[in-house]
C-alpha positions in Angstrom: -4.2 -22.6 19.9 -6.3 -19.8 20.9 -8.8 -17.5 18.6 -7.5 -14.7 17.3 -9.5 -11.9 19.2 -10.7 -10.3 15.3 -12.3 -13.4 14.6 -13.5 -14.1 18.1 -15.3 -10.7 18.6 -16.4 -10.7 14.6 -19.7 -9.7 14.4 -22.9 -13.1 14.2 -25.8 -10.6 14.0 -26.0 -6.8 11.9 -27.1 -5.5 15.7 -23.7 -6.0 16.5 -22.0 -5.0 14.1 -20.1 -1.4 15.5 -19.9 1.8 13.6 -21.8 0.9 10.8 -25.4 1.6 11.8 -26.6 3.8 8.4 -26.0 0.6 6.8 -27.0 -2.1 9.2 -30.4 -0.3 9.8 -30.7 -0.3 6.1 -30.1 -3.8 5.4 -32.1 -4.6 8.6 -35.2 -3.1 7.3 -34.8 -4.8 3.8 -35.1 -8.1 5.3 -38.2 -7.6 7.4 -39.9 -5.2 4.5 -38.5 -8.7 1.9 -37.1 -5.8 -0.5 -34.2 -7.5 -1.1 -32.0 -6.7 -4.1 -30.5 -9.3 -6.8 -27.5 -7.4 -6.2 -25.4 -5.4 -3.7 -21.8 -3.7 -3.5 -19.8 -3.1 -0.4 -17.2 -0.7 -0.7 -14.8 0.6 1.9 -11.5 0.4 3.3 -10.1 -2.6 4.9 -11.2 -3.9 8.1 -14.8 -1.8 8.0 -17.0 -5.1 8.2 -17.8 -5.7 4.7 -17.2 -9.2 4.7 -18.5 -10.0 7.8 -21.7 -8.0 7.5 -21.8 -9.6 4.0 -22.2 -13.1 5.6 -24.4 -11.8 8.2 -27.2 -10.7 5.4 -26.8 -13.8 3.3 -27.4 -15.9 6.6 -30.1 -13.6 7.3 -32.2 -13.5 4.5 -32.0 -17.3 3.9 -32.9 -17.1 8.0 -29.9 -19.3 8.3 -28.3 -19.2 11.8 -25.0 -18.0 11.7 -21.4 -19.0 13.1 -18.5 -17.7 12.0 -17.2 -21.2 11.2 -20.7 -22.4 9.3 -20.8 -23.6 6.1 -24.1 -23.6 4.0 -24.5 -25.6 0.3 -26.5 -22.3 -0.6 -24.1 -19.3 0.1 -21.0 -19.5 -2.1 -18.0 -17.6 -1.4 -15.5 -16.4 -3.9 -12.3 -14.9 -3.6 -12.1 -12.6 -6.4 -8.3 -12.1 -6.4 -7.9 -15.6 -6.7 -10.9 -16.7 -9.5 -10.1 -13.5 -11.9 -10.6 -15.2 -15.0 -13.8 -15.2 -17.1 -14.0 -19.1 -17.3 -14.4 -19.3 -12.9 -17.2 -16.7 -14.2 -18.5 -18.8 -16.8 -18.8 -21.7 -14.4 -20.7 -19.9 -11.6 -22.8 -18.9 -14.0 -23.7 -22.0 -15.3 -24.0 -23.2 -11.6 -26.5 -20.6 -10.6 -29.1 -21.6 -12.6 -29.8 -24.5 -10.2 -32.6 -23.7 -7.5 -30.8 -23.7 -3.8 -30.9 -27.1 -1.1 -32.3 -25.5 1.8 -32.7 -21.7 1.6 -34.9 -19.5 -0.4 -32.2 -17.8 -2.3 -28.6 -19.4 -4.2 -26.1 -16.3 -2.8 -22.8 -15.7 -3.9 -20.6 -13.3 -1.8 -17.8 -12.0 -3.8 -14.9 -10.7 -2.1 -12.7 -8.1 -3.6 -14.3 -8.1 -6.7 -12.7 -5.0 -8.5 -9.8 -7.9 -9.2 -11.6 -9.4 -11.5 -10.5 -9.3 -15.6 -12.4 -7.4 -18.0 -13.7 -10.0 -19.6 -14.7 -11.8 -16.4 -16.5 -8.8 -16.0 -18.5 -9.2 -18.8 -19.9 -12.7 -18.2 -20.9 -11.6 -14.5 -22.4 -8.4 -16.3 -24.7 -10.9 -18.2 -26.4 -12.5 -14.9 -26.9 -9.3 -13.4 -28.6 -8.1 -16.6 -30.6 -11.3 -16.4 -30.6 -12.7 -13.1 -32.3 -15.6 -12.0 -34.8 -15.0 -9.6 -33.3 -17.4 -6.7 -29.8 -15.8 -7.2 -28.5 -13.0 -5.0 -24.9 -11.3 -5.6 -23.0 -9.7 -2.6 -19.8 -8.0 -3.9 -17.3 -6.1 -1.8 -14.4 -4.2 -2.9 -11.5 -1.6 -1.2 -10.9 -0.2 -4.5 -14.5 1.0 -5.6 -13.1 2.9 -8.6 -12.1 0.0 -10.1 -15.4 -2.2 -10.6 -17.0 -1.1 -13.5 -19.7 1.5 -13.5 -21.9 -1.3 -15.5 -21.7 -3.6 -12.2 -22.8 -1.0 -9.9 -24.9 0.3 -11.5 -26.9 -2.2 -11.4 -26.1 -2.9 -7.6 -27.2 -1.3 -4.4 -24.1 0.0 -3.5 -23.1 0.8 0.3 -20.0 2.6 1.5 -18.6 1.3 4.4 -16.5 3.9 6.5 -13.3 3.9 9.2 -14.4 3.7 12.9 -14.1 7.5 14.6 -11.4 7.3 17.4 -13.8 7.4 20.3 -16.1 4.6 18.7 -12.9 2.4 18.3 -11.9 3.5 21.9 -14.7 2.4 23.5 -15.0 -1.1 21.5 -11.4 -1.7 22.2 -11.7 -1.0 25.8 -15.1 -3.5 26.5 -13.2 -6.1 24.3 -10.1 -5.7 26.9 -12.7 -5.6 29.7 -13.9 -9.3 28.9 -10.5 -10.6 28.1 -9.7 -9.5 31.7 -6.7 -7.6 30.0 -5.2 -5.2 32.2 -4.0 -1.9 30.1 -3.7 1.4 30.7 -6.5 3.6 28.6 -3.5 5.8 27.2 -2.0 2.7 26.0 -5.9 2.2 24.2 -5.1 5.3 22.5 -2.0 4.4 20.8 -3.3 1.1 19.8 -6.6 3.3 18.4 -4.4 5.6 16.3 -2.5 2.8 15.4 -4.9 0.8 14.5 -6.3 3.6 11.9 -10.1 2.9 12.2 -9.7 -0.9 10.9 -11.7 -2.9 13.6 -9.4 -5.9 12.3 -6.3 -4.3 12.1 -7.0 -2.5 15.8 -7.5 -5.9 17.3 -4.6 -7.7 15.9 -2.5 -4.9 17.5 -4.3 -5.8 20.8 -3.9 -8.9 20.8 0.0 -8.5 20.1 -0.2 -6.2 23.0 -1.7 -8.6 25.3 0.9 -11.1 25.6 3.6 -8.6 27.2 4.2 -9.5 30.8 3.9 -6.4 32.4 0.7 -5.8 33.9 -0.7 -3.2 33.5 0.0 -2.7 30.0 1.3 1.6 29.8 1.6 3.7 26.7 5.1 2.8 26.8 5.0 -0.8 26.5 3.1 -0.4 23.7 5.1 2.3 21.9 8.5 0.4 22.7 6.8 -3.0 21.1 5.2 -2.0 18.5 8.8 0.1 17.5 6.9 3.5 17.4 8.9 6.7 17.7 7.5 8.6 21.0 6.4 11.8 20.7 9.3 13.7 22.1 11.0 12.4 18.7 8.3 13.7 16.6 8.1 16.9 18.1 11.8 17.7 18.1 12.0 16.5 14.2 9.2 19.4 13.4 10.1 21.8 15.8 13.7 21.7 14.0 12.4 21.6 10.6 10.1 25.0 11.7 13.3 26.8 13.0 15.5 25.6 10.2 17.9 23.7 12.5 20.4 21.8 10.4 22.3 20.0 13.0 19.5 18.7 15.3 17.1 17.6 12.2 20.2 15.2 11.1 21.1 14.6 14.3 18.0 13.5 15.4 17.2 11.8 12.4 20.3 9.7 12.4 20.1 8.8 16.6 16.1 7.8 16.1 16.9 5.1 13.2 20.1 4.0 14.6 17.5 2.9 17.7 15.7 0.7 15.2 12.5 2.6 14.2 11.8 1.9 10.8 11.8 4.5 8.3 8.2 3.8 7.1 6.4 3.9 10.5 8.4 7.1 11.2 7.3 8.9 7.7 3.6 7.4 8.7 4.1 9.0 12.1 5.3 12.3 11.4 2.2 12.7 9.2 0.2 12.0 11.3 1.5 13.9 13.8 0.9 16.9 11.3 -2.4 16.0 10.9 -2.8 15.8 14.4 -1.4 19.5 15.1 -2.1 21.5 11.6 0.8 24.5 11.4 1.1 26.7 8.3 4.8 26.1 8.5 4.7 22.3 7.9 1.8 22.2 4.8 5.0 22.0 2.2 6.5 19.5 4.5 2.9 17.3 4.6 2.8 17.0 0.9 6.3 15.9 0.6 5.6 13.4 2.9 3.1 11.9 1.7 5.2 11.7 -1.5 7.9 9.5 0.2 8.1 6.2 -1.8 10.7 3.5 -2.3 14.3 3.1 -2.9 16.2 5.4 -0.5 13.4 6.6 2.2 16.1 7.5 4.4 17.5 10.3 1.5 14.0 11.3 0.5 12.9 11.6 4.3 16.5 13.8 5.1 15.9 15.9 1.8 12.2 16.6 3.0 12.8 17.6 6.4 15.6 20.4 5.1 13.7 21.3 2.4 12.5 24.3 3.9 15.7 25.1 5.7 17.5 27.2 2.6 17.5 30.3 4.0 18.0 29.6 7.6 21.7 29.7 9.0 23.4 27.2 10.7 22.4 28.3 14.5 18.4 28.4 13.0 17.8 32.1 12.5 15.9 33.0 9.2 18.1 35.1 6.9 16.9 37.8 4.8 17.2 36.7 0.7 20.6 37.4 -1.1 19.3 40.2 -4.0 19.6 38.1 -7.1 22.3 38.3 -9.2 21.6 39.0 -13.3 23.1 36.1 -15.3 25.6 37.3 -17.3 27.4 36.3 -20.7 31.1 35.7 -20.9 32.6 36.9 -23.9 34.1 34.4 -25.9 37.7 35.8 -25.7 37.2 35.8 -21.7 39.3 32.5 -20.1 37.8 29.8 -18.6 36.9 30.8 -15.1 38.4 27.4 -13.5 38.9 27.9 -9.6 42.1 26.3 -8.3 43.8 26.0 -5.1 45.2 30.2 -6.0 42.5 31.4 -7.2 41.7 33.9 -4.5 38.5 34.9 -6.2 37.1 31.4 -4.9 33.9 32.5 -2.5 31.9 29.6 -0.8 28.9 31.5 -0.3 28.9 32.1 -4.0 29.3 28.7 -4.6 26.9 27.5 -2.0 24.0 30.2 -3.7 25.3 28.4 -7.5 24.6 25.0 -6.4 21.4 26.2 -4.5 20.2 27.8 -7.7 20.2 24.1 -9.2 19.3 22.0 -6.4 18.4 23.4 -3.1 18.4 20.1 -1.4 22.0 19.9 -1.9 22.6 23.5 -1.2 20.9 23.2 2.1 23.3 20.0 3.0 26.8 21.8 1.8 25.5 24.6 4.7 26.7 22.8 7.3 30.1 21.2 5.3 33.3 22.8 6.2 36.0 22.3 3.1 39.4 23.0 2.0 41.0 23.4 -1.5 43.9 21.3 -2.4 45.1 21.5 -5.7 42.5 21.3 -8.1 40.3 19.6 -5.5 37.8 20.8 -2.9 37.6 18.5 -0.1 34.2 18.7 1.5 33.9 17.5 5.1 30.4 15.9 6.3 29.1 17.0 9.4 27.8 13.7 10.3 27.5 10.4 8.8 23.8 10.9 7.2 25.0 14.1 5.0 28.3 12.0 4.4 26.2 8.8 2.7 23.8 11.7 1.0 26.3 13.5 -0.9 29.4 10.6 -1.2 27.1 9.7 -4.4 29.0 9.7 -7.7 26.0 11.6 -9.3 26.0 14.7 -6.7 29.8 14.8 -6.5 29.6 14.9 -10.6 27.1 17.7 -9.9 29.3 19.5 -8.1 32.4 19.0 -10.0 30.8 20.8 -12.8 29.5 23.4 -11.3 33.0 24.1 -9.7 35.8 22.7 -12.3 37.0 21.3 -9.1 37.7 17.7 -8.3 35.0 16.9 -5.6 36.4 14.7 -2.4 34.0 14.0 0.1 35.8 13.2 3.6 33.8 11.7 6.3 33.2 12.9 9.4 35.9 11.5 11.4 38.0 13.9 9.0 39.1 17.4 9.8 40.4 20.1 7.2 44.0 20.1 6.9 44.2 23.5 7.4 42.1 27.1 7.5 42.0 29.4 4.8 40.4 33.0 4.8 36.8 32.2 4.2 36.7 29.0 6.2 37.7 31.1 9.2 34.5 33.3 8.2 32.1 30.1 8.3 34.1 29.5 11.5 32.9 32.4 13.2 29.6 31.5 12.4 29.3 27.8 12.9 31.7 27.4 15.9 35.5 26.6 16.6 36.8 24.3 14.2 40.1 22.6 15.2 43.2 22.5 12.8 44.7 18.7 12.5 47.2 17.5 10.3 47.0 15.8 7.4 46.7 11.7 8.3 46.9 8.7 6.4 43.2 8.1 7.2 41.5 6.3 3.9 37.6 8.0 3.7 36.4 4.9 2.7 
């Protein structure tokens, strides 16, 4: 079984560590000034080096030679997510009191430290108040905010940062060079962005790249394997959401996760694309984005994306605002203002402007609906399947029911109206031919 390529191009010396020289040089000149610390704090994001440059000192200031695979009686890692309670604390504390085999210094490297308990806290707040003199404590962490200011404070404390795209470019291109790996520089690129400024992360992308049989490997390969939406998908999702296009923002929605994108890397992707391309237009859309969590993506992700659309009609074109309308107070003698199948007084675009006033999400979705009263119900037909799953919820059609005193039907979209009435020829006129079928016996469900 081969290496993995991040552990077989993981760093042996702080010279070659990449993209981390303010702290390298640092460290660097501690060891040949012998101003080393009891204790020290790496902090940073995932895959910055903070573990591996963390092995790297403790090697070098015992002047240990280092291998990745070594294993030295007086450096001690600890795996903080693991040992979290104060009695693992307890006993290294007890254990550091004795002197170390071979090196000058006993060092302990504590990874992810911040998951420590409180109380384990505590007992490793007592050695570093008192340390002995042969002990050294190396702690890294991704969630700095979350080691108490106690501990580092009394730490030198180094922040390790992401990889800029063109250092993680370049790094990724020499490590493809000596693997003899045969791939395009555009295809680098997508790996780079991919990979997010994580050295690890980037190189367990490449080295799932690297066993695809076409050769060279193109930007294409690597978007279809990795399931990334291309850009042309991007683009038309934002440039619909600018122009208020209803249709192709569902549309296009619905075709890209039918191809088996996930929903996560396209949320990821579309802010980053953002980011990428900063427009005015798309700042409401960036923060609702990013606000995207779990159950129903696909509803929050449709809802976002046509949550600027509320005043755009259904071919894209912004329309001026309706003048708003006082509220006003029904007398308690007035009857109930029920709309029924006769009730000629029943106007969509009042209805649509009621619902809006309450949930504009909703309102925006019921644009594109064509409908039919029956009754005392209003049938509501979905343009497509995604608005049909979006509104077929008990909850919105409750909404809607009382909003309308109408029993709410949503048909799907294999369902026509039965039949035109007046103001459904209007929305007609505006949305396109809509063809008359007769009634089936076609169950929505």
């Amino acid at each position: 079984m081969g290496l993995a390529l991040y552990r077989k191009y993981r760093p042996t010396t702080l010279d070659n560590v990449v993209g981390q020289s303010q702290i390298t040089t640092a460290l660097s000149q501690a060891i040949k000034s012998g101003k080393i610390s009891h204790a020290y704090l790496f902090t940073g994001p995932r895959g910055t080096g903070k573990t591996s440059v963390a092995r790297i000192f403790a090697h070098a200031i015992n002047n240990f030679d280092y291998t990745v695979e070594d294993e030295y009686l007086d450096i001690i890692e600890i795996d903080a997510a693991s040992n979290t309670s104060v009695d693992d604390i307890r006993e290294l504390r007890e254990k550091s009191i004795i002197t170390p085999v071979k090196g000058k210094y006993k060092i302990y490297i504590i990874d992810e430290v911040h998951m420590l308990s409180k109380s384990a806290f505590n007992a490793l707040l007592k050695t570093l108040e008192e340390p002995p003199a042969h002990v050294i404590f190396i702690m890294a962490t991704t969630d700095a905010h979350k080691v108490p200011i106690t501990i580092s404070s009394r730490s030198q404390v180094y922040n390790f940062k992401l990889a800029d795209p063109d250092t993680m470019l370049d790094f990724l291109t020499t490590v493809a060079d000596k693997e003899k790996l045969k791939i395009d520089q555009d295809a680098l690129k997508i790996i780079t962005e991919r990979g997010g400024g994580s050295f690890r992360d980037s190189l367990s992308l490449l080295d799932q790249i690297s066993t695809l049989p076409k050769k060279p490997i193109t930007a294409s390969d690597v978007i279809s394997a990795l399931g990334l939406p291309d850009n042309q998908i991007l683009d038309n999702l934002l440039t619909a959401t600018k122009a208020g296009d209803f249709t192709k923002i569902t549309t296009t929605l619905e075709q890209t996760l039918s191809s088996g994108i996930k929903i996560e890397v396209l949320i990821e992707e579309l802010i980053k694309r953002i980011l990428s391309n900063p427009d005015p237009r798309l700042i409401t859309l960036l923060a609702k984005l990013s606000d995207i969590k779990p159950p129903f993506l696909e509803a929050k992700l449709t809802v976002a994306l046509l949550g600027d659309t509320t005043n755009v009609t259904p071919q894209g074109i912004i329309a001026p605002p309706r003048p708003a309308t006082p509220p006003t107070t029904p007398s308690p003698s007035d009857p109930p203002t029920t709309a029924t199948a006769n009730d000629t007084t029943f106007d969509w675009q009042d209805f649509l402007d009621t619902v809006k006033s309450q949930d504009t999400g909703i309102a925006t979705m019921l644009k594109n609906f064509n409908y039919h009263l029956d009754g005392d119900s209003l049938h509501l037909y979905a343009p497509n399947s995604t608005n049909y799953k979006l509104l077929s919820s008990p909850k919105r059609q409750q909404f809607l029911a009382e909003i309308t005193n109408l029993t709410i039907v949503i048909e799907p979209p294999d369902k026509k109206p039965a039949k035109k009435d007046p103001t459904l020829a209007k929305i007609s006129a505006i949305m396109g031919d809509i063809q008359e079928v007769k009634n089936g016996e076609i169950n929505p469900f």
